[in-house]
C-alpha positions as CSV (number, residue, x, y, z in Angstrom):
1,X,123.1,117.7,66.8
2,X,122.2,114.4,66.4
3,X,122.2,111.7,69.1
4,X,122.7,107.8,68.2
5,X,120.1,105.8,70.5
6,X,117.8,102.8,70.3
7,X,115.0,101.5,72.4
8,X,116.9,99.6,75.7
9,X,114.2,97.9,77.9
10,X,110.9,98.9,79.7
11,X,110.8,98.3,83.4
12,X,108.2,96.5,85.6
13,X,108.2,96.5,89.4
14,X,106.9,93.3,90.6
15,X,105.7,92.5,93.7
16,X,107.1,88.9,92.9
17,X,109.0,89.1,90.1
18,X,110.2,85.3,89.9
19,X,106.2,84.7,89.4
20,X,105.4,87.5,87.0
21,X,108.8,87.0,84.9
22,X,107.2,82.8,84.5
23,X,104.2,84.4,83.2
24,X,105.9,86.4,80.7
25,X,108.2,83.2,79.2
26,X,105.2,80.8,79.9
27,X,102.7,82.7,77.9
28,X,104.7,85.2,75.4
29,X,107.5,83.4,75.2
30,X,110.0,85.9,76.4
31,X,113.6,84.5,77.2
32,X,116.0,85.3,79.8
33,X,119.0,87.5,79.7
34,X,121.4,86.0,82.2
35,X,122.4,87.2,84.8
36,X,119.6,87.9,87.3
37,X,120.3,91.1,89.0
38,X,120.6,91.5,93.0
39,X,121.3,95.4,93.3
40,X,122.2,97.6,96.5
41,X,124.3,100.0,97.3
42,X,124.9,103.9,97.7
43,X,124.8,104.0,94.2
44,X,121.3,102.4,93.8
45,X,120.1,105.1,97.0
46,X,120.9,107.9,95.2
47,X,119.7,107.3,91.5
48,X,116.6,106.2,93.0
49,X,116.1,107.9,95.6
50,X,115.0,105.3,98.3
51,X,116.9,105.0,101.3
52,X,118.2,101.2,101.6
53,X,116.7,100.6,98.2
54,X,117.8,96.9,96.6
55,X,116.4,94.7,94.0
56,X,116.3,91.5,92.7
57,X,115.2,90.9,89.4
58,X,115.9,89.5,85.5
59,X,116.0,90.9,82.1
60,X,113.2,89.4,79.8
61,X,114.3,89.3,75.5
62,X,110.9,90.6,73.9
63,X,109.9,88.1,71.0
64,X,110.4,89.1,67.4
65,X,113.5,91.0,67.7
66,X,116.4,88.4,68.5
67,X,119.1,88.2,70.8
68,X,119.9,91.9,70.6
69,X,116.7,93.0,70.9
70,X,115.0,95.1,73.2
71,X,114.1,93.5,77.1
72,X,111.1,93.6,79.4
73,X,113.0,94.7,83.1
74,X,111.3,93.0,85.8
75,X,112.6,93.9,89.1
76,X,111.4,93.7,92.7
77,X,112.1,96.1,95.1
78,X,113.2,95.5,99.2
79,X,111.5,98.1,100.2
80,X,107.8,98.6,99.1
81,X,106.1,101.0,97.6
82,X,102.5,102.3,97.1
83,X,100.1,100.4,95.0
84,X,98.1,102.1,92.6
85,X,94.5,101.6,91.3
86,X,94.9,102.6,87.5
87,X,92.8,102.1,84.5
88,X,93.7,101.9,81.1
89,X,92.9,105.4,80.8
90,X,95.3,106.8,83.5
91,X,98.0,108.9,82.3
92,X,101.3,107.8,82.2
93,X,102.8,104.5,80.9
94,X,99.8,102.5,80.1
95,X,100.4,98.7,78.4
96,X,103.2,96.8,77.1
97,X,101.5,95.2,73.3
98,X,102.2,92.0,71.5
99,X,101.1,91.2,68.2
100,X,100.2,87.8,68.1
101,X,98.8,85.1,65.7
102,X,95.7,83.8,67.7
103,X,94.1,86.6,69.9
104,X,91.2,84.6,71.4
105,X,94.2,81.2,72.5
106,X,96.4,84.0,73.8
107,X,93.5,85.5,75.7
108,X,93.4,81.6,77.3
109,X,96.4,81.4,78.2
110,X,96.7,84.7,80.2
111,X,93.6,83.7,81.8
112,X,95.6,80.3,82.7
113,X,98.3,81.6,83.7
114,X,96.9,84.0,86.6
115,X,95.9,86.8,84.3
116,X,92.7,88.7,83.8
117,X,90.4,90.2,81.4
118,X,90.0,94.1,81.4
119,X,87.3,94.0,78.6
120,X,86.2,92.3,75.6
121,X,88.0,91.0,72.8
122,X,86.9,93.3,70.0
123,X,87.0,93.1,66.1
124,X,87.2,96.0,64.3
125,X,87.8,98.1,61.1
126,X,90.4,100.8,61.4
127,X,90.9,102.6,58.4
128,X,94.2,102.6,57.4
129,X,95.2,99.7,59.3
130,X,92.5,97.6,58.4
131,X,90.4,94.6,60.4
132,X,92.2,94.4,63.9
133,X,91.4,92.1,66.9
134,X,92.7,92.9,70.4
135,X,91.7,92.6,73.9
136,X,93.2,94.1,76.8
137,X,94.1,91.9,79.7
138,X,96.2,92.0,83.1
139,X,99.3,90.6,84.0
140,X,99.0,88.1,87.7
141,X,99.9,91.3,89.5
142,X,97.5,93.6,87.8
143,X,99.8,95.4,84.6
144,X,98.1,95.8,81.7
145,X,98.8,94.2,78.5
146,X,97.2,94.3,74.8
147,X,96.9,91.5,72.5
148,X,96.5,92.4,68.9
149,X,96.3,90.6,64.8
150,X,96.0,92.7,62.2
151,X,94.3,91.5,59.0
């Protein structure tokens, strides 16, 4: 049997997500998807499994895709859950990507806009592929995120 599906949204938990959704329009240029979500209910408890869960939160259209494209789901939960201390090397869901046109001014402007820098920003051949430059950075509340042009 085959089943018809296509690629919905990824989903962030923010500790602030008005903050971190700024950062995403403010340096990638993501738009919002009215309207902002304020969730609770029953309903909400029992797909997540979290008594009194409830979140607040926005939709983010990814860049490159247009206005049916795929969304970057930032939402903020009432009730808190435990941090993590990952690396880019921990398994599981590691780094949202954007290709971009300037690698070392998008670098900047994460750093401006409350990001971080995980490592260096590398040039390299990869056969195949061919000359790429990325860096990995960190998103103001510590998600990671790759930059990448490919010559």
């Amino acid at each position: 049997m085959v089943i018809a599906l296509r690629f919905v949204h990824t989903n962030v938990v923010a500790r602030d997500w008005e903050r971190l959704a700024e950062f995403y329009v403010r340096v990638f240029g993501c738009t919002p998807v009215p309207p902002e979500r304020r969730l609770s209910g029953r309903w909400l408890e029992r797909a997540t499994a979290i008594p009194g869960a409830g979140i607040r939160g926005a939709h983010l259209r990814l860049p490159g895709y247009g206005d049916e494209g795929p969304t970057l789901e930032i939402f903020q939960y009432d009730v808190g859950g435990e941090g993590s201390n990952r690396s880019v090397n921990s398994p599981g869901f590691a780094h949202i990507a954007f290709y971009v046109n300037d690698v070392e001014a998008v670098r900047e402007a994460i750093l401006e806009a409350g990001g971080s820098a995980v490592g260096e920003l590398v040039r390299t051949n990869i056969p195949s592929v061919g000359e790429i430059e990325f860096a990995y950075m960190r998103d103001p509340e510590g998600n990671f995120i790759e930059i990448q042009h490919i010559r």
